[in-house]
N, C-alpha and C positions, 0 to 999 in steps of 0.2 A: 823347439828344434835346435840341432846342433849347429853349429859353424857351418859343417860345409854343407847342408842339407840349406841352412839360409843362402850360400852362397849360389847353391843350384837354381834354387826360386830368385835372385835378382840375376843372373842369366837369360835364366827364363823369358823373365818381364823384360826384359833390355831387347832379347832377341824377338818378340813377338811385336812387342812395339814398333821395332823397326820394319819387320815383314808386312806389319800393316800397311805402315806409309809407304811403300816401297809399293807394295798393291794397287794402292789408290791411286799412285803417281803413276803406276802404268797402266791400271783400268783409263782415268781419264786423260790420258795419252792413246788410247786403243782406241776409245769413243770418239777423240778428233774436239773432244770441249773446249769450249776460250778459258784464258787465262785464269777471269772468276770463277769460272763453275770448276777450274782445277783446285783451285784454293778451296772452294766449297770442299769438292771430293776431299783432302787433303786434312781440312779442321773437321767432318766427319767421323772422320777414321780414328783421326789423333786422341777426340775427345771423349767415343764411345767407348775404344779399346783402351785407354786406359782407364776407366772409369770401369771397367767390367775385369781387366786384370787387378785393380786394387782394391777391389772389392771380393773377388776372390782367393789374392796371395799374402794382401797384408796380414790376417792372423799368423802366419809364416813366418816370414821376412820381415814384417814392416814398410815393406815394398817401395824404399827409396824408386828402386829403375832409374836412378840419376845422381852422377859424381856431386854435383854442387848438393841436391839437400844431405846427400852421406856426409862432407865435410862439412856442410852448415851443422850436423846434428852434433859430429867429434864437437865442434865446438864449444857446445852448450852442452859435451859431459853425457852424452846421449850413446851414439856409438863410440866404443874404446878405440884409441887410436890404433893400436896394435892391428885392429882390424880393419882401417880405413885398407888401404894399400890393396886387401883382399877381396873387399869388397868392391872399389874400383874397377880390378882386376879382373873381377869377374861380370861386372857390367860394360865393361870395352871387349870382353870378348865374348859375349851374347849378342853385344850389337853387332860386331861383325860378323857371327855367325848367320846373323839375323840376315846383315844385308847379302852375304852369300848366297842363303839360302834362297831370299827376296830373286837376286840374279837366274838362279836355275830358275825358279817358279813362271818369270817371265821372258825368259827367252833372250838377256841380255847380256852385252858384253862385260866379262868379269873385270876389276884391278885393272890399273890404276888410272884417274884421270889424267887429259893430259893437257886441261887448263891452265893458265896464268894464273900465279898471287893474285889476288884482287881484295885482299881486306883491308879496309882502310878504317881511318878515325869513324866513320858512320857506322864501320859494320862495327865494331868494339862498344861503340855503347848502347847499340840496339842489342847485342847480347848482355851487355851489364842489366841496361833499363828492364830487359824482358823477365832474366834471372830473379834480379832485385823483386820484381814484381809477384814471382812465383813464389820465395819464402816469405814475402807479405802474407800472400794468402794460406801458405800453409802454418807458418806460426800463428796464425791468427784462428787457422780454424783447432790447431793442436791443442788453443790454450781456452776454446772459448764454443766450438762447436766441431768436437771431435770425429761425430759420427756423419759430419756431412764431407770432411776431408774429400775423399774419391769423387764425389762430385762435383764441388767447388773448384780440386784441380783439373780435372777433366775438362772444367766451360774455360778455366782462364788459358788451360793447355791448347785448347781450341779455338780460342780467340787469338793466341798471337798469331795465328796464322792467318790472319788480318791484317791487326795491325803493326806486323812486322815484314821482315825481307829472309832473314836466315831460313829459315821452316829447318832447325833446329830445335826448336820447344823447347830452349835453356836446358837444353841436356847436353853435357860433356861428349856422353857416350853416343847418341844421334851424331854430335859433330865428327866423331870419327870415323863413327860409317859413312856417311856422306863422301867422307874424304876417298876410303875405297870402290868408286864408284867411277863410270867414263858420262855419266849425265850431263846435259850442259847447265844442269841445275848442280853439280857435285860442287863441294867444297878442294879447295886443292889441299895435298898435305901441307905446306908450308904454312897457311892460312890456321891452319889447329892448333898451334899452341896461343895466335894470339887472340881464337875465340876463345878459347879455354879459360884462358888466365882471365881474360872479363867477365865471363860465367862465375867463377868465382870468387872475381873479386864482387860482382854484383850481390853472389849470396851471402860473403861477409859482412857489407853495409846493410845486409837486410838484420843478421842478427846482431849487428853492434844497434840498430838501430831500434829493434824490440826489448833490449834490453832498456835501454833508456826511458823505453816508453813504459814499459813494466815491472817497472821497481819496485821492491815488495811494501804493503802497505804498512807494516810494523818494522821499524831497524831493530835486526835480532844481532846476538852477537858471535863474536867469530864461532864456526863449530869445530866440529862435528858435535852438536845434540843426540842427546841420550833422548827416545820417545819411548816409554815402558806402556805398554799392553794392558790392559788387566779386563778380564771377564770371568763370570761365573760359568758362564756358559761353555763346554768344552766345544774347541776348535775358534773361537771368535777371534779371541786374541793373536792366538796364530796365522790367523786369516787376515787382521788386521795391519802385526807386522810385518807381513809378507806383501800387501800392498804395499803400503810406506815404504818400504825397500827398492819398492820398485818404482815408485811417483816420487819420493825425496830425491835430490842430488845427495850423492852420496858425502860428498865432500860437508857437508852438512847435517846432516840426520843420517842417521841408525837407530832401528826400531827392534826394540827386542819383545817375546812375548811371556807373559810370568802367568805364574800356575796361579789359579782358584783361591791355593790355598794365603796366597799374599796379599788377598782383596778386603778381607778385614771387612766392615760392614756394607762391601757392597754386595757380598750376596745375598744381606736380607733384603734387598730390593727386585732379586730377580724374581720375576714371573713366567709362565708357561707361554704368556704373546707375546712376548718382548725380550731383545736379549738386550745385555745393556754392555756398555762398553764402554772404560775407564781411559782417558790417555794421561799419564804424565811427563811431566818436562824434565830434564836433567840436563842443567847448565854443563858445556864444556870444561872437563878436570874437575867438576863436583862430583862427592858419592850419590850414590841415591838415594841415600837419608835427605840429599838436598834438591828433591824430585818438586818440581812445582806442580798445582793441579792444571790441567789444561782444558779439557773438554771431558762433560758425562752426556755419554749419549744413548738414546733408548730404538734401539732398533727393530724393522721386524722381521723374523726368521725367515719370510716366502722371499722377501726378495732383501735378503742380505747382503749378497755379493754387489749387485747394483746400487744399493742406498748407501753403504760403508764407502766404496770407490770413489762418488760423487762427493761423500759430507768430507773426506779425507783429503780429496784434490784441493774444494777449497779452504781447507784446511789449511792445507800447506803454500799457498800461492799465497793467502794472507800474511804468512810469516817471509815471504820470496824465500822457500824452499823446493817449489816444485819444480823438478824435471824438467825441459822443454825436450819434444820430440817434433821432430822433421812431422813424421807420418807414422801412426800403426800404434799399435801396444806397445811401454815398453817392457823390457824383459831385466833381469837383476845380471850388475855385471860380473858374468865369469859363467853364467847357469847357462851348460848345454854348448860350452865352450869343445870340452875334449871330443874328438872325432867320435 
């Protein structure tokens, strides 16, 4: 998808998520429940609905829905910065359309609270600690169990609403809608820049701190690396540098893919089950006469796409060349860029 068609779906997600809670907060407001069973209604909502928007918008988006993992991902080279600000931009005004719309749905008074500041040192690091918390588990599931992401985040999204007080769910764009609200649960505006800035200073200690922890297990040297391609097989290679492109940091690896005819005796190896698929290395400012061998792999055609992704990812983590992503697929930076 292109830029703004991404930018629509983290809208989206921003605005629905909020309509939800917004929901639940006035369902069990409507029902007359105790304070638990509001929390209950409130980490239901939080943890279903994002669990079922990120499972449907991520092939999309990516489906941040949240300023802190967009700017934890600029970080790690993931989203381009160019487009932080846009993305932001458009997940602060999905939540507020979110909590508008939330207002007409239930019958409540629109803009502005008319609460006291009230954030203090306590509320600042229950947003850092909460935040911190949540690019734990998304770096964690990003680099190690990607297909359970929407889930994982959904129960830890759901839990802070336990064992926290904001019931902001370390989202930037939540704290802002809140703030347009006359609740006596609302946050005040004055109070939003300084959950904000904890948010993400929270989600910066989480990725200084996965870097540390996942340093790459081979020191390679400075790049950008040459990865050269090669397969007998028409389209492999292609197929191959085009993942690379997309799972390397770019600042590091560039994969290019070379025709059949530069494989030299590995197509007497090709057979009818199996494709096979050559990687070589080319040191930084070497030609490719000075291409090292890297990996020969024999793969099977039914399920190529899924066995090449997998042997590629750890491929590259081994050398610390892979990508970290917040959440979602990533995509090659600049593809699908123009309107």
């Amino acid at each position: 998808m292109n830029r703004p068609r991404r930018l629509v779906v983290e809208a989206l997600g921003c605005g629905l998520l909020v309509v939800a809670l917004e929901g639940a907060h006035h369902g069990a407001e409507h029902l007359g429940v105790s304070a638990t069973e509001g929390r209950l209604f409130m980490s239901l909502a939080a943890g279903a609905v994002l669990a079922c928007l990120s499972l449907v918008l991520r092939p999309l988006s990516g489906a941040h829905f949240n300023p802190a993992l967009t700017f934890a991902d600029a970080l790690e080279d993931g989203t381009p910065w160019k487009d932080v600000p846009l993305y932001v931009l458009a997940q602060f005004s999905g939540g507020l359309a979110g909590r508008l719309i939330a207002h007409l749905m239930c019958g409540e008074p629109l803009l502005l609270t008319v609460l006291a500041p009230a954030a203090t040192s306590a509320h600042f690091l229950t947003e850092l600690v909460s935040t911190f918390g949540l690019l734990v588990v998304v770096r964690g599931c990003a680099r190690n169990r990607p297909s359970a992401t929407p889930f994982a985040v959904a129960a830890y999204v759901a839990a802070t609403v336990w064992f926290t007080d904001s019931r902001s769910l370390a989202n930037p764009a939540l704290v802002l809608a809140r703030a347009a609200s006359s609740q006596t649960s609302a946050v005040h505006p004055l109070d939003v820049e300084t959950l904000v800035v904890s948010q993400l200073l929270g989600a910066a200690l989480a990725v200084c701190l996965f870097r540390w922890l996942q340093r790459p297990a081979r020191a390679s040297p400075p790049g950008p690396w040459t990865i050269i391609c090669l397969s007998p097989q028409e389209g492999v290679a292609e197929l191959a540098a085009s993942l690379l492109n997309r799972l390397a940091a770019p600042a590091r690896v560039q994969a290019i893919a070379s025709p059949p005819s530069d494989e030299g005796s590995v197509g007497a190896q090709a057979c009818a089950r199996q494709a096979i698929l050559v990687l070589r290395l080319v040191p930084a400012g070497a030609s490719r006469d000075a291409a090292l061998l890297g990996e020969v792999w024999q793969l099977s055609p039914l399920e190529l796409h899924a066995a090449l992704r997998g042997r590629l990812q750890r491929f590259l983590r081994e050398r610390g060349w892979l990508r970290l992503y917040a959440v979602g697929d990533p995509f090659a930076p600049g593809s699908g860029d123009s309107p």
